[in-house]
VOPAGU-2260 file (C-alpha; in pm, 1 decimal, decimal comma):
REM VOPAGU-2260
SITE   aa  ch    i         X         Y         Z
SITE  UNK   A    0   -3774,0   -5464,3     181,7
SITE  UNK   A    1   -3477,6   -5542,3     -43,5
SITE  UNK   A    2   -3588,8   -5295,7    -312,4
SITE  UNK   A    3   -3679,4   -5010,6     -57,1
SITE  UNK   A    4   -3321,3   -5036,6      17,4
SITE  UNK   A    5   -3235,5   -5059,0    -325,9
SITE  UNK   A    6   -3393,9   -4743,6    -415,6
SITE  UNK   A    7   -3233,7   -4570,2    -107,0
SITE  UNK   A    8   -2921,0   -4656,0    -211,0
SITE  UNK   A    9   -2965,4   -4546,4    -567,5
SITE  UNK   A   10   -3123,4   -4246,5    -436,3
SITE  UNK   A   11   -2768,4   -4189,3    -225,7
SITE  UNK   A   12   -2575,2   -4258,4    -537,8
SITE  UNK   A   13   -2739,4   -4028,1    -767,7
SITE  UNK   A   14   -2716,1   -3783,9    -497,0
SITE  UNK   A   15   -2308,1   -3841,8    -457,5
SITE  UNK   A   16   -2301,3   -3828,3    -867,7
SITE  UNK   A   17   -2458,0   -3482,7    -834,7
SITE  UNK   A   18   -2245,8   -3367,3    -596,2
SITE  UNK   A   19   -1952,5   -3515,2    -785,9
SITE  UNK   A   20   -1978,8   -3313,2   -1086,8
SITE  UNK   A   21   -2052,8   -3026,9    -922,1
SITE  UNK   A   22   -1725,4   -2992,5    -755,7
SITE  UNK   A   23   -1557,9   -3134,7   -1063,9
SITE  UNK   A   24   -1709,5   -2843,2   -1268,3
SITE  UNK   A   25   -1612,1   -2590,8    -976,7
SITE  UNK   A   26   -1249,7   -2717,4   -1002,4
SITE  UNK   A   27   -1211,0   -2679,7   -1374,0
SITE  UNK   A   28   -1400,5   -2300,1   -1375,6
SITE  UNK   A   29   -1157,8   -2185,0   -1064,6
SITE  UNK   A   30    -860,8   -2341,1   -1258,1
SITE  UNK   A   31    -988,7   -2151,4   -1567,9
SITE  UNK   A   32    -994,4   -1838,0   -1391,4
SITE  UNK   A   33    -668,3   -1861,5   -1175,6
SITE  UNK   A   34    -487,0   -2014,7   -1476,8
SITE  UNK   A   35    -627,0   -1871,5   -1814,8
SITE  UNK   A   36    -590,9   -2051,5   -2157,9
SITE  UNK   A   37    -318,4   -1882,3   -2362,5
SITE  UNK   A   38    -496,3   -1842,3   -2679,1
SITE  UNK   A   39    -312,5   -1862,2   -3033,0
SITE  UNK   A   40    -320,5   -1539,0   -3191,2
SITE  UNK   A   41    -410,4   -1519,1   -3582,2
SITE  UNK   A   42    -139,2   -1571,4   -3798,7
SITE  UNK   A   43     -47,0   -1336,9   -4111,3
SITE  UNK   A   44    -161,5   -1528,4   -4399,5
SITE  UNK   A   45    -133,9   -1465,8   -4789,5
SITE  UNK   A   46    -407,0   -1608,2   -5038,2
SITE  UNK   A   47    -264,0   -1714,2   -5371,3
SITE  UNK   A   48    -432,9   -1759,5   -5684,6
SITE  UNK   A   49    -268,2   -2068,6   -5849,2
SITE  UNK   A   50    -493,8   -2188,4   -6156,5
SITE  UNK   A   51    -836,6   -2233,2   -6044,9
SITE  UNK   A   52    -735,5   -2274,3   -5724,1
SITE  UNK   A   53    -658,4   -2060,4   -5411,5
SITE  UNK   A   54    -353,2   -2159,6   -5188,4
SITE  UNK   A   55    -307,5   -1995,5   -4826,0
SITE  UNK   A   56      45,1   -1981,6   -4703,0
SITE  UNK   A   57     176,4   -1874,0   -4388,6
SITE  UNK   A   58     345,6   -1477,1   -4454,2
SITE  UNK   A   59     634,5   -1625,5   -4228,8
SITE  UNK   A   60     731,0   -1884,4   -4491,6
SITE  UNK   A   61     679,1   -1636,6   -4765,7
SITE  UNK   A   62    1022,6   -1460,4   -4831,6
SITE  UNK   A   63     871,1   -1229,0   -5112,2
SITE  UNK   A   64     678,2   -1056,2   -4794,9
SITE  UNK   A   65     678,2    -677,8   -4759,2
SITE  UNK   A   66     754,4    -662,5   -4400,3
SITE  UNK   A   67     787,2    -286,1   -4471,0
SITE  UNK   A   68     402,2    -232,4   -4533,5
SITE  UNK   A   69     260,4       6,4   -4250,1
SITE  UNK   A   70     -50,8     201,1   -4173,7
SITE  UNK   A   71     -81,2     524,3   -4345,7
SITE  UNK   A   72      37,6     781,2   -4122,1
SITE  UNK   A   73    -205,2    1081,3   -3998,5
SITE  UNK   A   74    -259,5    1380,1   -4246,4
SITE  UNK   A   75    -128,0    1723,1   -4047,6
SITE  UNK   A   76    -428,1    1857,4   -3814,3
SITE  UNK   A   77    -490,9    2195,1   -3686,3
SITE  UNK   A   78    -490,5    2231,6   -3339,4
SITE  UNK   A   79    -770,8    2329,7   -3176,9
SITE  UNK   A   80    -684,5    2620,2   -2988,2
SITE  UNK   A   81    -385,2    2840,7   -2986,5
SITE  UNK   A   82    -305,4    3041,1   -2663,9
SITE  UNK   A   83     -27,3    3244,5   -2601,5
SITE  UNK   A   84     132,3    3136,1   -2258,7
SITE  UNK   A   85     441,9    3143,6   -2050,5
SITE  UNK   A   86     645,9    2827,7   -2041,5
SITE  UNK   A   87     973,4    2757,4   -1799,1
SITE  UNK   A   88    1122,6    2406,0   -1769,6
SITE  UNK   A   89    1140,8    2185,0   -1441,8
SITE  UNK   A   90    1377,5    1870,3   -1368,1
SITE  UNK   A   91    1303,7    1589,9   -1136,6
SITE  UNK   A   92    1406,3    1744,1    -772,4
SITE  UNK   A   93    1281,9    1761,3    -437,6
SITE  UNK   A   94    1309,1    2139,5    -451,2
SITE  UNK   A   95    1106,8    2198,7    -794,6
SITE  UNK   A   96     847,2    1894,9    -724,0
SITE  UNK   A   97     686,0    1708,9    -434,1
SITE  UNK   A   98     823,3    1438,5    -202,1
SITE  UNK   A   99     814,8    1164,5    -472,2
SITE  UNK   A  100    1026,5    1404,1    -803,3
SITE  UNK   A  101    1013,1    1119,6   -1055,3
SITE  UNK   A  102     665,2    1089,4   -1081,1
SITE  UNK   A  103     394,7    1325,6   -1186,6
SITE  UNK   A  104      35,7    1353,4   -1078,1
SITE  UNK   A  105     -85,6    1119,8   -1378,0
SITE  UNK   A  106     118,2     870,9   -1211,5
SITE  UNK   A  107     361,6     837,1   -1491,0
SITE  UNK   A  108     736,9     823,0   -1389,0
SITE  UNK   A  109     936,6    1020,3   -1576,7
SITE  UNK   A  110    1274,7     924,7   -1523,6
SITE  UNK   A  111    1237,1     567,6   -1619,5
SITE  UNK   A  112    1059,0     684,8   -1911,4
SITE  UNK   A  113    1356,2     952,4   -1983,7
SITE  UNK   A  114    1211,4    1123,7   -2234,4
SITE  UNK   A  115    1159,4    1502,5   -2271,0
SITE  UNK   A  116     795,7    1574,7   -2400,0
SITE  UNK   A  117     571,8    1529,4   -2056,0
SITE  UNK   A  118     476,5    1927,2   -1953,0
SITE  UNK   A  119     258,4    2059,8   -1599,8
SITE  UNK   A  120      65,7    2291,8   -1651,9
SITE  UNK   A  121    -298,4    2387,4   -1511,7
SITE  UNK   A  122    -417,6    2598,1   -1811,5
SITE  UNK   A  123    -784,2    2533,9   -1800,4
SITE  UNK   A  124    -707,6    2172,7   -1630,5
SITE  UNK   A  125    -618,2    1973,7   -1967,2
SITE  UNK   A  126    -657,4    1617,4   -1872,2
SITE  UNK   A  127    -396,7    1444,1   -1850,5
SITE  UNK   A  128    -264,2    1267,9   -2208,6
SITE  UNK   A  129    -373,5    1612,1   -2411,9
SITE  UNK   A  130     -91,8    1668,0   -2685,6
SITE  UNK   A  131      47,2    2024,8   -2702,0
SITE  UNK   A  132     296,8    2169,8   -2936,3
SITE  UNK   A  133     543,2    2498,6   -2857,8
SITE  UNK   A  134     585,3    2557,1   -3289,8
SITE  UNK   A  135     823,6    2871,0   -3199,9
SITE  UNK   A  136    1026,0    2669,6   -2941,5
SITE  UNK   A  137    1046,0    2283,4   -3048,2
SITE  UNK   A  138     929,4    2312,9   -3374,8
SITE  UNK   A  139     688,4    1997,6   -3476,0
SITE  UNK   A  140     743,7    1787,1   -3145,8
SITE  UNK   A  141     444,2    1678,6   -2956,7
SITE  UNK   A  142     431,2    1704,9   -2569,9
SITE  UNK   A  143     143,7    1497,6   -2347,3
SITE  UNK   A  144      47,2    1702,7   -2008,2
SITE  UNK   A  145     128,3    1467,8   -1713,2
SITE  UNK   A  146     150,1    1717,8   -1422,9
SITE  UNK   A  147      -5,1    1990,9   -1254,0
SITE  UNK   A  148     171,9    2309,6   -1112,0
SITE  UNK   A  149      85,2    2521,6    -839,8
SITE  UNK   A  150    -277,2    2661,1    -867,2
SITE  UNK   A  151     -81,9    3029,2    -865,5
SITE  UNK   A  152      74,4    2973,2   -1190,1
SITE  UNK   A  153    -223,3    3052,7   -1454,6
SITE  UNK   A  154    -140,9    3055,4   -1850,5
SITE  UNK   A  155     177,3    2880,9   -1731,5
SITE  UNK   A  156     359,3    2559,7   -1899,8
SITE  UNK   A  157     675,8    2351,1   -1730,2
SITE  UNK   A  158     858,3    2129,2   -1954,0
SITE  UNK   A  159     985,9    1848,6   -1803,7
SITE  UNK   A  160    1375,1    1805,7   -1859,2
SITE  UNK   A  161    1634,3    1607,3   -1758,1
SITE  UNK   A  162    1908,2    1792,6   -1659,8
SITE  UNK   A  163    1906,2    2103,8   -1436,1
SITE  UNK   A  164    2142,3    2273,1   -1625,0
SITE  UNK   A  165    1939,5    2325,7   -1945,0
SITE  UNK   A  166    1631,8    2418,6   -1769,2
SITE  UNK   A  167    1815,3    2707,4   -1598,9
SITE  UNK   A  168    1922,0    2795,6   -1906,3
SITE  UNK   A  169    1598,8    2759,2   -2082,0
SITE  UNK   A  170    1416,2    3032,0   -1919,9
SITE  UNK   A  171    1153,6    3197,5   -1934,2
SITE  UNK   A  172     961,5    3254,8   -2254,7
SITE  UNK   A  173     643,9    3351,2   -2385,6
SITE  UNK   A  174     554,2    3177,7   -2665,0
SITE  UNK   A  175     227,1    3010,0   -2850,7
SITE  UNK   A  176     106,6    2662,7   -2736,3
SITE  UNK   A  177     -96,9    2491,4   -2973,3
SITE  UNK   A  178    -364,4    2217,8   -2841,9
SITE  UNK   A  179    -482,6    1880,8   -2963,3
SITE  UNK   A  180    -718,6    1723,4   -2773,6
């Protein structure tokens, strides 16, 4: 009798351990995932030959580092199309955009970004990010197409500026665009 009830209650125990580290594991995997590990990123390190030996130090430590080294920039590259087209310029206001000026249909918002190279345009729907050039107006300065215009403007370009003033005065030109995809 004494041993059925032994067994029972090592039956019940086992049973409670089991259920014990099952909630213990669920507590550490929902901590994991509501409160991620930072993880140590790889430090800049320099191998030195010293005799026979080879000796890495830490780059930070090492004041003969060339903090100066960078990736080779890009060689030029041709765009791949050229189009003539007609290009105007466009500020952030009610009047020349929707109800929300600062921010084009990509999302991006323009005037905390403040910077002039974001164009609409719908020629031939370039998705959004394509780099363009104007070579006759800007010279080598890269724009990224952000916005649409209306669907009556065709071979059409808007360059995004800051201040009404020079858009007006800017115009209306025909010039080449030049497109990297």
């Amino acid at each position: 009798m004494l041993s059925k009830e032994l067994r029972s209650l090592k039956r019940k125990v086992i049973e409670l351990a089991q259920e014990a580290v099952f909630y213990v594991v669920l507590v550490i995997t929902v901590i994991q995932l509501i409160f991620p590990q930072v993880v140590l990123a790889e430090q800049r390190i320099k191998v030195i030959l010293s005799g026979d030996q080879y000796i890495i130090k830490n780059v930070i430590d090492d004041p003969d580092w060339n903090y100066s080294i960078r990736l080779p920039d890009i060689k030029e590259r041709a765009p791949r199309q050229s189009v003539k087209i007609t290009v105007t310029a466009y500020t952030s206001q009610i009047a020349q955009t929707d109800n929300s000026p600062c921010i084009t249909a990509s999302g991006l918002d323009v005037c905390q970004r403040n910077a002039e190279d974001i164009i609409a345009t719908n020629y031939r729907y370039l998705p959004f990010g394509t780099l363009v050039r104007f070579p006759d107006l800007f010279g080598d300065k890269i724009f990224q197409v952000h916005d649409r215009m209306n669907k009556r403007y065709q071979q059409h370009a808007d360059v995004w500026m800051k201040d009404y003033e020079m858009a007006i005065k800017f115009g209306r030109k025909q010039t080449k665009m030049e497109i990297y995809f």
